[in-house]
C-alpha positions in Angstrom: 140.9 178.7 65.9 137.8 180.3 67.0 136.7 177.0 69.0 140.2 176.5 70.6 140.0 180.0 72.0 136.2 179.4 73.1 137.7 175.9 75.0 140.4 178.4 76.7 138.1 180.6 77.8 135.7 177.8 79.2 138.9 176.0 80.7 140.0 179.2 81.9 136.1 179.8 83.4 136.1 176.8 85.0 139.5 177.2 86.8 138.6 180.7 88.0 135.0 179.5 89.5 137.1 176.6 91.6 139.7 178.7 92.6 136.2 180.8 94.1 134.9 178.2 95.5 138.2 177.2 97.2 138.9 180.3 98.6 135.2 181.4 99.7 132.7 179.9 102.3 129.5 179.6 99.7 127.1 179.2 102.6 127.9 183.1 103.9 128.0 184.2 100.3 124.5 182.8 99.6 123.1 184.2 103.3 124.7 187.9 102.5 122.8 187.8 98.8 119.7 187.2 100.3 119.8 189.8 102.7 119.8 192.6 100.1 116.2 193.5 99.6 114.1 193.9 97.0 113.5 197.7 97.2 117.0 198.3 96.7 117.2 195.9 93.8 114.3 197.5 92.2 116.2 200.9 92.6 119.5 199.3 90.8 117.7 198.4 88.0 116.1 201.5 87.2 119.2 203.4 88.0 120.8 200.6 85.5 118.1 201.9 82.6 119.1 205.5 83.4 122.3 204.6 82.5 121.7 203.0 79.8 119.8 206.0 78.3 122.8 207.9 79.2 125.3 205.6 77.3 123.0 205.4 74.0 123.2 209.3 74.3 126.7 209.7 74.9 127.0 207.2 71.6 125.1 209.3 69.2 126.6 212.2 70.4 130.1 210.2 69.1 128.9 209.2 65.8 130.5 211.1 62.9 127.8 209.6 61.1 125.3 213.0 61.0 122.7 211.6 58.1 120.8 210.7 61.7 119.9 206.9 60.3 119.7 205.9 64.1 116.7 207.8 65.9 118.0 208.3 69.7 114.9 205.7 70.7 117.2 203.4 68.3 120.4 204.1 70.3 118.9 203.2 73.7 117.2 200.4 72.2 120.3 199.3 71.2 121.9 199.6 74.4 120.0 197.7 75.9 119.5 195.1 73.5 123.6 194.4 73.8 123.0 193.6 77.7 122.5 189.8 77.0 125.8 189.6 75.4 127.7 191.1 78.1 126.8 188.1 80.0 127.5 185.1 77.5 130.6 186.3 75.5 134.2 186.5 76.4 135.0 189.6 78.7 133.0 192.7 80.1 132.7 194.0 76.5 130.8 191.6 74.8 127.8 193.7 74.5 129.9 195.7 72.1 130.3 193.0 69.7 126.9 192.7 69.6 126.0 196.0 69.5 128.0 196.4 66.4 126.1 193.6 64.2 122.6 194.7 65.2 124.0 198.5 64.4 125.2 196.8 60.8 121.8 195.8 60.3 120.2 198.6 61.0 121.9 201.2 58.9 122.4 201.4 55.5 125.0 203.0 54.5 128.2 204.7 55.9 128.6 201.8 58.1 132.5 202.2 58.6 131.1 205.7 60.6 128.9 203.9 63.1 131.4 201.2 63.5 134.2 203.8 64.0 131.2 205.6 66.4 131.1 202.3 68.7 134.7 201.6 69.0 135.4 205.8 70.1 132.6 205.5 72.4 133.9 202.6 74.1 137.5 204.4 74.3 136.0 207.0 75.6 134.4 205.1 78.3 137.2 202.9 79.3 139.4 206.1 79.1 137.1 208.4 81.7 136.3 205.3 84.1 140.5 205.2 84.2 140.1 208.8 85.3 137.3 208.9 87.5 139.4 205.8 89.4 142.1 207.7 89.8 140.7 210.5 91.0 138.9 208.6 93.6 142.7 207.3 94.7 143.4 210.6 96.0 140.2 210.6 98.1 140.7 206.8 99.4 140.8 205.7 103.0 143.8 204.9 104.2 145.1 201.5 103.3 148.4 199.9 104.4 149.6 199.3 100.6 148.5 201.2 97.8 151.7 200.3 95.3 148.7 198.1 93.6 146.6 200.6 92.6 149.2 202.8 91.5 150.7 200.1 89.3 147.2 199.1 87.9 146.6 202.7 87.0 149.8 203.9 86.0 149.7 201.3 83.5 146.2 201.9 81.9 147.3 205.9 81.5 150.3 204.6 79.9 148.0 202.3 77.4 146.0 205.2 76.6 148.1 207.3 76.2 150.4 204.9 73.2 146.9 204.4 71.9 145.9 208.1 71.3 149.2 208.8 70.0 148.9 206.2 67.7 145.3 206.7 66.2 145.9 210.4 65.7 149.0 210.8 64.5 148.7 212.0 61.0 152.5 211.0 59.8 151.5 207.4 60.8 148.8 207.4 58.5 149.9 208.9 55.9 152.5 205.9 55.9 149.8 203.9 55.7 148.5 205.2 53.3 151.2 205.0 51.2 151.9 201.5 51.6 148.4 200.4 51.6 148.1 201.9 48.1 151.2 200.1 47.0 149.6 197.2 47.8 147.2 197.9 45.2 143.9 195.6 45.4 145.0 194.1 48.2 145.4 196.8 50.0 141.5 198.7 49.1 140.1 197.5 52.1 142.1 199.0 54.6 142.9 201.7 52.2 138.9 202.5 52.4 138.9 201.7 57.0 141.8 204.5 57.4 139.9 207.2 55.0 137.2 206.4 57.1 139.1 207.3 59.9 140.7 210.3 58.6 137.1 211.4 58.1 135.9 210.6 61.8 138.9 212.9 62.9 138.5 215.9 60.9 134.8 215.5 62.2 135.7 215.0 66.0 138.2 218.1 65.3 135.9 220.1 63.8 132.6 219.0 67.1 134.9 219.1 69.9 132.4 220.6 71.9 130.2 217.4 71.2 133.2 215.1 72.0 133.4 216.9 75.1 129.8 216.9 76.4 130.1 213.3 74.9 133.0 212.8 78.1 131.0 215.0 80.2 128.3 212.2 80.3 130.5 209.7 81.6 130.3 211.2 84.8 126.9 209.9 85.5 127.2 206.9 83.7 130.0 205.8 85.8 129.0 207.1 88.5 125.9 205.1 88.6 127.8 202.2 88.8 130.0 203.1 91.5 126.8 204.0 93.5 125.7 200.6 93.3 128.1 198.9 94.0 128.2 201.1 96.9 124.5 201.3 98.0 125.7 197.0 97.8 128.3 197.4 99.8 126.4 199.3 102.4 123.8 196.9 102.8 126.9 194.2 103.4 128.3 196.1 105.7 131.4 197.1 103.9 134.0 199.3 106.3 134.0 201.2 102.5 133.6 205.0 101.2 132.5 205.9 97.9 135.9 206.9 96.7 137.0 203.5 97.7 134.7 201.5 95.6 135.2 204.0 92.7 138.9 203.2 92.8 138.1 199.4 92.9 135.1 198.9 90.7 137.2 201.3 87.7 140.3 198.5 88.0 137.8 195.6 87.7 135.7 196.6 85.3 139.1 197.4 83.0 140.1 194.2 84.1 137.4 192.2 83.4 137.4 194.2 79.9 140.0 191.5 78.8 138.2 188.2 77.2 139.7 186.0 79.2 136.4 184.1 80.7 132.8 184.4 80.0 131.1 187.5 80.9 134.1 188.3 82.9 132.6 185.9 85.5 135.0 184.1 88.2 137.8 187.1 87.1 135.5 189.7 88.4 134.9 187.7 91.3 138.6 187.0 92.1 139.8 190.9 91.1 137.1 192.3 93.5 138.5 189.9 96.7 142.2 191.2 96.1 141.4 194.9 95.6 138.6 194.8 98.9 141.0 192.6 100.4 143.4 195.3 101.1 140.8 197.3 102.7 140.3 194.2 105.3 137.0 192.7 103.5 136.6 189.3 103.9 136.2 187.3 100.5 132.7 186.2 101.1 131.4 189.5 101.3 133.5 191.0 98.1 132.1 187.4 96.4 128.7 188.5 97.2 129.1 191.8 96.2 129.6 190.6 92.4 127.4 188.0 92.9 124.7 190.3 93.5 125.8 193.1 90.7 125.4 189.8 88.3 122.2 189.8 89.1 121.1 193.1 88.1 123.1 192.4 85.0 120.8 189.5 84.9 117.9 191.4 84.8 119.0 194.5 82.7 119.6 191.6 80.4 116.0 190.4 80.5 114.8 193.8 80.3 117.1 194.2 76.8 115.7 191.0 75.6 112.0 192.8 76.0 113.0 196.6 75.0 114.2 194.7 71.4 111.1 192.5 71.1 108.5 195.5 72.1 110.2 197.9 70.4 111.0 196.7 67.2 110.2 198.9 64.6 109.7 201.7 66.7 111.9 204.7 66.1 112.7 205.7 62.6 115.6 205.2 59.9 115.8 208.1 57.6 116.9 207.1 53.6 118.6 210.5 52.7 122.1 209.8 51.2 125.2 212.1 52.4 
């Protein structure tokens, strides 16, 4: 099963990247790449680690988990070590996955905690990036036809909002409950998950004042990557405002949330030429645009690779049971 959906997601890859390369003229994305210079891809990258710091931050400050077996060197560490992934496994949120193994193997105990910890924070993320979007909508130059973005949007809130009910609603669990202890031994194991979960609320009820600094940091972390896509888009000569990319980059980076190619690649590509293509950009440019945000990816990602080689066994792991 697992290989038939990895030959769907190549198939679907390879599709995507020719549709690209039927619609775009490769020579003026290659010549608009190399006119970004290197000063401003230096300042990318360490507004990339920044953000990285940020997101490790806002991740501990999720974690319901409060015996402190991750130091906060651990969480950035961790951050960044999941930047590889992003780029070789099926969607934008690959890094996740990955991020939830090496966070497996590096605590000891109360594990359903941390892995309840990575799933919240990523909510959380994908939930104020939704916002900040729409927000920006308001702010947006004037385009002829803005019944996409509305759709796009209206759609997400209306995701979130089934999905909050649904995770907090105590009658639904208790159901559960019920029926997973009918089950018997068959039902233990997600018996055990939704205790767990029952736990992370009463804790997330009980902090909300970390839950919300922990949404107040997703300010800056999104909003360094709306500024560079933007500082990009100036030095392409985009006809674009801030609030415009922040509209656009918050769709596609939802959109390319969805494993439906590797890395997101050729999706992101083909989401960013619709969106700018209602603001008149021409396809090459919005190609290049992602092209070059790959890149930094690309070397955030080497940069991951060397934070987890230098820095293992830095930090500390304390053994105190709770």
């Amino acid at each position: 099963m697992r290989r038939l959906a990895l030959l769907v997601r190549i198939i679907l890859l390879i599709l995507s990247i020719t549709a690209l390369v039927w619609i775009v003229d490769v020579g003026q994305v290659v010549g608009a790449t190399r006119s970004v210079s290197l000063i401003l891809t230096s300042l990318l990258v360490f507004m990339g680690i920044i953000r990285a710091w940020l997101t490790g931050l806002r991740w501990q400050w999720l974690n319901p988990d409060d015996s402190r077996q991750l130091s906060s060197w651990q969480y950035f560490r961790l951050t960044m070590m999941s930047k590889p992934f992003n780029l070789i496994m099926p969607g934008a949120l690959g890094g996740d996955f990955a991020r939830t193994a090496m966070t497996m193997k590096a605590v000891q105990y109360r594990r359903g905690e941390n892995l309840i910890a990575i799933v919240v924070d990523r909510y959380i993320g994908l939930l104020s990036i939704t916002l900040l979007g729409t927000t920006s909508l308001f702010l947006v130059s004037e385009i002829p036809d803005r019944t996409s973005f509305y759709s796009l949007f209206g759609l997400l809130f209306a995701g979130f909002a089934v999905s909050l009910m649904i995770a907090a609603s105590t009658r639904l669990m208790r159901v559960l409950e019920f029926v997973f202890t009918k089950l018997g031994r068959a039902g233990s194991v997600p018996l055990r998950l939704l205790e767990t979960w029952a736990r992370a609320l009463r804790y997330f009820r009980a902090h909300r004042g970390r839950v919300l600094a922990a949404l107040g940091l997703c300010l800056p972390i999104h909003g360094i990557s709306f500024l560079t896509y933007y500082f990009l888009a100036i030095q392409l000569d985009m006809p674009v405002s801030l609030f415009d990319i922040s509209a656009v980059v918050a769709l596609v980076w939802v959109i390319t949330s969805v494993p439906i190619t590797i890395g997101g690649a050729g999706v992101r590509e083909l989401s960013l030429i619709y969106l700018l293509g209602l603001y008149g950009i021409s396809p090459e440019s919005a190609t290049a645009l992602s092209i070059y945000v790959y890149v930094v990816g690309v070397v955030m990602a080497v940069l991951g690779v060397l934070v987890g080689v230098m820095g293992k066994g830095t930090g500390h792991t304390t053994d105190e049971q709770v």
